[in-house]
Each structure stands twice: as C-alpha cells, then as structure tokens.
TORLUM-202140 format. One record per residue (C-alpha): residue in one letter; x negated, y, z. Coordinates in steps of 0.02 Angstrom, whole numbers, padded with zeros to 5 digits, always signed. Example, Ala and Ser with C-alpha at 12.3 -4.5 7.8 and 13.67 -1.06 7.14 Angstrom:
<pts>
A-00615-00225+00390 S-00684-00053+00357 
</pts>
This chain:
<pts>
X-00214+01597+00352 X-00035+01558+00320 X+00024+01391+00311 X+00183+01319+00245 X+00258+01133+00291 X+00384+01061+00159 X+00541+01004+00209 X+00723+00944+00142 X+00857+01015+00227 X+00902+00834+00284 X+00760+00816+00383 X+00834+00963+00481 X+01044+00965+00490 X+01098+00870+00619 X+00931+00882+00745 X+00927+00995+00856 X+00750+00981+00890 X+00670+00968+00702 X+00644+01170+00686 X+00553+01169+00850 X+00457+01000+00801 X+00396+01082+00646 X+00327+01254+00737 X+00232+01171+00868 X+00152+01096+00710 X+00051+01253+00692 X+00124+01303+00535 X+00219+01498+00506 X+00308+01439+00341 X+00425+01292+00284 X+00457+01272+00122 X+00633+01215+00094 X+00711+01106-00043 X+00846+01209-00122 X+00855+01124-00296 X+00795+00957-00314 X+00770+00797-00405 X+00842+00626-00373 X+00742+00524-00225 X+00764+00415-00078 X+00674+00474+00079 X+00628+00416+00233 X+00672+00529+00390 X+00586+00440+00545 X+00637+00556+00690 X+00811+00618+00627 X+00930+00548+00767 X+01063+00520+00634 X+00986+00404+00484 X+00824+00335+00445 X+00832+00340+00250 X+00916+00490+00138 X+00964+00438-00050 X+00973+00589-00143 X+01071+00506-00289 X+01050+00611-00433 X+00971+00791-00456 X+01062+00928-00358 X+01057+01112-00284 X+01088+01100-00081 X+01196+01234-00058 X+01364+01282-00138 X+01330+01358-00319 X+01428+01506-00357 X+01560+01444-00484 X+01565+01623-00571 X+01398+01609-00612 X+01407+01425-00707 X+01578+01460-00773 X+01602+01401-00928 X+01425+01342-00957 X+01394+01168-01031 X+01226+01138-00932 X+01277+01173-00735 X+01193+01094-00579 X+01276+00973-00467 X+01317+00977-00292 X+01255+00854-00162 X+01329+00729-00073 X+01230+00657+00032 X+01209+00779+00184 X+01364+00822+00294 X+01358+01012+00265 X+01425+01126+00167 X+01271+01216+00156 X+01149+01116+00212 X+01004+01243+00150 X+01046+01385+00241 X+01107+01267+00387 X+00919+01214+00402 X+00852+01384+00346 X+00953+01469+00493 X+00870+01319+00627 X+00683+01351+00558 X+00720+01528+00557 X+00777+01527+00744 X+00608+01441+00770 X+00496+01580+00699 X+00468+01517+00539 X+00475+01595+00381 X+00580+01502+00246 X+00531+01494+00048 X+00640+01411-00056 X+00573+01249-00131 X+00635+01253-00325 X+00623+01105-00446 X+00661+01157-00627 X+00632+01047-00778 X+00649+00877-00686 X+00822+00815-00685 X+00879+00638-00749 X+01078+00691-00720 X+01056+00795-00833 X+00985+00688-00966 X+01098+00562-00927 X+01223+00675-00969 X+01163+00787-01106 X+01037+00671-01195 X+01018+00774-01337 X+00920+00890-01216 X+00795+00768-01177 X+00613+00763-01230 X+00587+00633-01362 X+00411+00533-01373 X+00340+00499-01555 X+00410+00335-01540 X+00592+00410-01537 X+00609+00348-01348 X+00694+00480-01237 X+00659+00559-01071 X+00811+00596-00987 X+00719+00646-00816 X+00634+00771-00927 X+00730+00905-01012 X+00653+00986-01166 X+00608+01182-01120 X+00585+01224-01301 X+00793+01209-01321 X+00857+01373-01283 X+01000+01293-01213 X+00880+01213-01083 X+00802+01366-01039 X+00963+01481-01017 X+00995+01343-00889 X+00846+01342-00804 X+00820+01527-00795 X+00993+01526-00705 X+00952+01379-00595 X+00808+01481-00534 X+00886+01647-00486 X+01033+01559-00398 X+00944+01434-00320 X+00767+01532-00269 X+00857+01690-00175 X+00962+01620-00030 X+00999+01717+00122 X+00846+01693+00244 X+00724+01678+00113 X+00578+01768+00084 X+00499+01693-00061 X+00522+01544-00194 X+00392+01413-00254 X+00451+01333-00412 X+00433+01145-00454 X+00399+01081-00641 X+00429+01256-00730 X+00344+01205-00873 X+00349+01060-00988 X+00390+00879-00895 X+00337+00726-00994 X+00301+00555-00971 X+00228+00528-00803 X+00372+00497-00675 X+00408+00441-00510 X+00561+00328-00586 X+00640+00221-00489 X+00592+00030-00496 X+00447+00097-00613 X+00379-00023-00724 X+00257+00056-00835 X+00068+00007-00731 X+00054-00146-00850 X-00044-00037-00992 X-00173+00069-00926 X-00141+00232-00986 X-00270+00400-00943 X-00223+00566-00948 X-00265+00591-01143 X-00135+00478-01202 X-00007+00517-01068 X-00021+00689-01168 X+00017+00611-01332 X+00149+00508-01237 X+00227+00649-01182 X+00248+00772-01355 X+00414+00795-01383 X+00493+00776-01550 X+00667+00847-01545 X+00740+00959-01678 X+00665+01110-01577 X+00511+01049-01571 X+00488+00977-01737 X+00534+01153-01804 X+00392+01227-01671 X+00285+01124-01762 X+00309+01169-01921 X+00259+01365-01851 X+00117+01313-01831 X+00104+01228-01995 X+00105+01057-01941 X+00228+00936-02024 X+00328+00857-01889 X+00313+00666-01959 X+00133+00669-02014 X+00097+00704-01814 X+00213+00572-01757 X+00135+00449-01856 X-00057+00512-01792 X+00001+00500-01637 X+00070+00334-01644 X-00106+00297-01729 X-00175+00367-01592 X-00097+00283-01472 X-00121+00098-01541 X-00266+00055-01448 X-00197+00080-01296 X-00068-00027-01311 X-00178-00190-01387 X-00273-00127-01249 X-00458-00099-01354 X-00565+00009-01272 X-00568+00109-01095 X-00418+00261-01056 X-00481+00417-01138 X-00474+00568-01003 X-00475+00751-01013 X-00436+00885-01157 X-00596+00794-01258 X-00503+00643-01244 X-00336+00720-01313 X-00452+00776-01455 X-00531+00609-01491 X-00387+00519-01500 X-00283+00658-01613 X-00408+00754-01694 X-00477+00940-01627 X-00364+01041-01751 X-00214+00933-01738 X-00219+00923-01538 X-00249+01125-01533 X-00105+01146-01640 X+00019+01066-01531 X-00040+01129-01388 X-00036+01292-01450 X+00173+01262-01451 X+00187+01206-01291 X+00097+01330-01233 X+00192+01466-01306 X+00350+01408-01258 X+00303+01364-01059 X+00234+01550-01033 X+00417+01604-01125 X+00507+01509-00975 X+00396+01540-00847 X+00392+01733-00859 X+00587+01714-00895 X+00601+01621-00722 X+00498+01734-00645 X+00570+01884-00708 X+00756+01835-00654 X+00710+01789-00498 X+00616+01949-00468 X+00789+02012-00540 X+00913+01919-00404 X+00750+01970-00253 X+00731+02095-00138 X+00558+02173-00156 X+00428+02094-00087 X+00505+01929-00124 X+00371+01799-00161 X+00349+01699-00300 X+00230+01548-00339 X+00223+01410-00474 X+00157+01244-00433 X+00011+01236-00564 X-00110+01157-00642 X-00271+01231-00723 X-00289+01124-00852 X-00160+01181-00976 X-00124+01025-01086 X-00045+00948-00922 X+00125+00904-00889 X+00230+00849-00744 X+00284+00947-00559 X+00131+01053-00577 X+00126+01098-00748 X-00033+01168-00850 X-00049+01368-00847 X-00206+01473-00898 X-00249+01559-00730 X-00270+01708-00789 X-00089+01710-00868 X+00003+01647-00736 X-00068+01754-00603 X-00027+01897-00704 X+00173+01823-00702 X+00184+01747-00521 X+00126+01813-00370 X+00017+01649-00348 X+00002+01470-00370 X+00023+01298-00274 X-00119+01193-00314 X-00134+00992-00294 X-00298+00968-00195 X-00248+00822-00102 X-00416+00692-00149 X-00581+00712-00146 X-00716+00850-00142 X-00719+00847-00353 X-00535+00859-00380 X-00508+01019-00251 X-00666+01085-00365 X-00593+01050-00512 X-00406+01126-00480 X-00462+01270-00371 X-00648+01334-00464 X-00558+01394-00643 X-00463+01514-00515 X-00581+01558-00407 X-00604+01744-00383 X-00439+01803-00451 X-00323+01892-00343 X-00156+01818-00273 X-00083+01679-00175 X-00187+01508-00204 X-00113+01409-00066 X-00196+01238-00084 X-00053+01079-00065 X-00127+00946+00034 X-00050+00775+00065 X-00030+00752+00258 X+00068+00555+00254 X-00038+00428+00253 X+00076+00291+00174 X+00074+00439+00006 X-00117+00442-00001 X-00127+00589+00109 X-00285+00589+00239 X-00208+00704+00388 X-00364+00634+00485 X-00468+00738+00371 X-00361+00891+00362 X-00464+01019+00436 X-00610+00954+00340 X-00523+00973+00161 X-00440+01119+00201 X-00596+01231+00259 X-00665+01140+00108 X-00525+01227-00008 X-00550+01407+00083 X-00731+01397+00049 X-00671+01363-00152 X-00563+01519-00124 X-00386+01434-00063 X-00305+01563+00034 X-00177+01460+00113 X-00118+01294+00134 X+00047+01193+00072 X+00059+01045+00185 X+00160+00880+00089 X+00281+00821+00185 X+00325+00865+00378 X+00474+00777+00355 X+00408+00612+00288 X+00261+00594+00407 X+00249+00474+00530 X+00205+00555+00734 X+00031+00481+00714 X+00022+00592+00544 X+00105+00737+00631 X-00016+00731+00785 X-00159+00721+00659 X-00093+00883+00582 X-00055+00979+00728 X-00235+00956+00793 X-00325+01015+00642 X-00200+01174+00628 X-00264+01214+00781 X-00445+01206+00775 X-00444+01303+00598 X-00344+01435+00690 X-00499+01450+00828 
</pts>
C-alpha cells in the first residue's frame, strides 16, 4: 500500500536531515508543494526558522518566462525560501532518500490574483467578490490555469501530480484573521453563498434558461433566514433544494458542472501533454458534486474516467470516510484516502492505523498523510508506529 506524506519544500531546504526524517516515517511518497496558496506555517524541526509566511500565492520554482510571455494572468515567484529552486532543491533531498516525489498543485485558489485582476473573481449574489477564488467559467481563468498546471505539475524528479482546487472555489476559506463564525452557516447555504454571478456566469445561466437576476434575488431570499438567524443550517443537496427550489438548484448546478469537467479534463489533458508516460495524475475530490473548495465536487464515475485517481478527505469519523469513499467504491484507479496526522489541525495520528485499515476495508487503496511537515515529534512518532504495524 503506497503512502504519500505532504510536504512544502521549506520544510526541507536548508536541513540536512528532513528527507531522511520523512523515510524513516514509513512512507514511499512525498507529495511536494509546487504551486501554492498564501499561508503561514509552522516548521518545528527546521534548524533555520520556526514559522514560514508564504505571503501571497506562488509557484516554488523558477517559471519559464517563454511560457507566460505576454500573458496578462502569470504566476508569481516566491520569496520566502532562500533558493532558487527550492522544489527541485527538496525534490532532489527526498529523492536521495528513496522517496518518490508528486508534485502538489493548487489551481483555482489564489487571492494575488484577485487582488490583482478582480474582474476574475467569483461574485456572490450579493455582488461581494472573492478574490481568493478565481471564476473557472472565464476563459481567461482557465487558459491560465491549464498553463499553471502543465508547468507547474511536470518538474524534473517527478513522477506524478495531485491537483488542489481544480474545480470551482467559493466561499469557504481559510482567510486570514477570518471573521465569518458569527452566523452559522451549513453546507446548503455555503452553496448558494458561493454561486458566482459574473458576466460569464450570468450568461451560463441564461443556457440554461435561467434569468441571471431572478436567481440572485431567490437566492438572496433564500438566504435570509440565515442571516436573522430563524431556523437550524440546512445540510446536504436536499437542503440546497429546500432553500432554492429543486428545478432552480438543478439548473445551476448543471453550469457548474459543465464548466468544472471542461477544466478538469483540460488540466488533465495538458499535463498528460507536458508528462512522460506513466506520469500520474490525481484530483483532490469530493463525491458530492454541488461542493466547492480544495476538494471540489466530481461525479466518480467522470472523474475517474479523466484522472488516474482521486485524493479523498477522510480525516473524521467512521460516517464521513463512508460517506466520501462508498459512492466510489468498486471503481478502478487510485483512491488514496487523505488523513489528518497533526493533532493541533483535528488530525487523530493516535488512531491512524485504525482509520486507515478502516478506509482500505471501504476500498481506499492508499493513503495521503496531512502534513509531515507541520506535525509535532509526538504526532510523527504516532505516525511512524502505525505505518509500521499496517505494513506487518
């Protein structure tokens, strides 16, 4: 059973002994940041720094300037590691230590580039606008994402790519100084929250023959409750329907739909494109396609036809491995089950072996392990120890 650690590249420049660290972990695979969003990160071994602020969304490695020349939409470089490489810097360490390297790929999460370009942003009903969350309908958006992908994905030492948020992104985010907890929201509303209703959009909408303002304002109908807060947080697809109406809410999702499998077999494709074969290539997903966010919504059967596989959030209890792993259950391809290993994130790395034979017996055939970099020794110890008796 193959199992993959994640890892910034920071976690690795500048220790000598962070490649080895990681193997004697247990694991055969890191999965490497090569494009990714804006954070600040704690490092707790690193001999050099203790905290990492990754100031704005960036690639970690020097993009080719033929490739962006030209373009209005072009990632930016980081800062914030001393190297001028600092992916294949830590893919060449991990690589020394036996490890396989994937690259680690977020797409359509980048508040830089909102900042920036806020006319590529999604827009909420309310006319409020995302910038950590570029619109993927905008073909603008895409071109640059589709680009992102096959530059950043295929780096020399890697063997395979799982991509971040290649779908829709929305209104759930990991903001900094966040401030939103004050109005209870579930997952139906977040859904309405996080429609988009830019020009694009508005004219997907009319394909499929809904008028563009006659939504906003049901969704802003919709949404009223919530915020006189009457009643208790609708959850699930049913709740999208209750609170929009069964033909209205298949209507939209019927766009986003549409235009996430047009990006995500365009990602796929060019990365397949810039690969050698055999190159891997997974989406972190979601089976439940109305969702939004890092693993975005697919239809299993879709998305294993595109990707070789799928990274799956089963960090929680027994019903929510159930619930992410059973719709794919029996299909063939990777379904490498991502469980949280720090304990200050929610992970349990006490109860790692338990939940992870738990996700093989659901039909998990490997395991993503969140975040060998950011765990404490206690959570590393923990992890290491359960590697080991599932490989008995």
């Amino acid at each position: 059973m193959r199992t993959s650690a994640f890892l910034y590249p920071w976690d690795v420049v500048g220790d000598p002994d962070a490649a080895a660290r990681v193997a004697d972990l247990g694991v055969q695979q890191v999965t490497l940041a090569a494009a990714y969003h804006s954070t600040r990160a704690l490092t707790p071994r690193h001999p050099g720094h203790r905290i990492v602020t990754a100031e704005h969304a960036a690639v970690l490695y020097p993009p080719g300037p033929g490739r962006w020349e030209g373009r209005r939409l072009r990632p930016h470089t980081q800062s914030w590691v001393a190297s001028d490489d600092p992916y294949a810097e830590a893919a060449q360490a991990l690589a020394g230590a036996g490890l396989q390297v994937h690259s680690w790929v977020v797409l359509a999460h980048n508040s830089r580039l909102g900042a920036e370009h806020p006319d590529t942003c999604v827009v909420n009903a309310y006319g409020d606008r995302y910038p950590w969350a570029p619109c993927i309908a905008q073909q603008a958006v895409r071109d640059y994402l589709v680009e992102l992908a096959a530059e950043a994905a295929v780096r020399g030492g890697t063997q395979g790519a799982e991509l971040e948020s290649c779908g829709w992104y929305g209104f759930a985010h990991l903001h900094a100084h966040d401030k939103i907890a004050g109005v209870g929201l579930g997952d139906a509303a977040q859904y309405l929250m996080s429609l988009c209703f830019c020009p694009d959009c508005r004219t997907g909408y009319a394909g499929q023959g809904l008028d563009a303002d006659e939504l906003g304002r049901a969704v802003r109908r919709a949404l009223e409750p919530a915020w006189s807060g009457a009643g208790s947080p609708e959850t699930g697809w049913s709740g999208v329907e209750t609170l929009l109406g069964a033909d209205l809410a298949a209507a939209t999702l019927r766009w986003r739909t549409e235009v996430a499998r047009g990006l995500q077999e365009s990602v796929v494709g060019a990365v397949r494109a810039a690969a050698a074969p055999g190159f891997q290539v997974l989406l972190h997903a979601d089976p439940a396609p109305y969702r939004s966010g890092a693993n975005v919504g697919v239809d299993p059967e879709h998305i294993l036809s595109v990707a070789d596989g799928v990274v799956l959030p089963c960090t929680g209890g027994d019903a929510a491995r159930e619930a992410v792993l059973g719709p794919f259950g029996g299909r063939a391809g990777v379904l490498a089950a991502n469980l949280t290993v720090v304990r200050g994130m929610g992970g349990s790395p006490d109860t790692l072996e338990r939940d992870a034979r738990h996700a093989l017996s659901l039909g998990a055939n490997q395991l993503r392990l969140y975040h060998a970099g950011l765990a404490s020794d206690p959570d590393l110890e923990a992890v290491a120890g359960a590697l080991s008796r599932l490989g008995r």
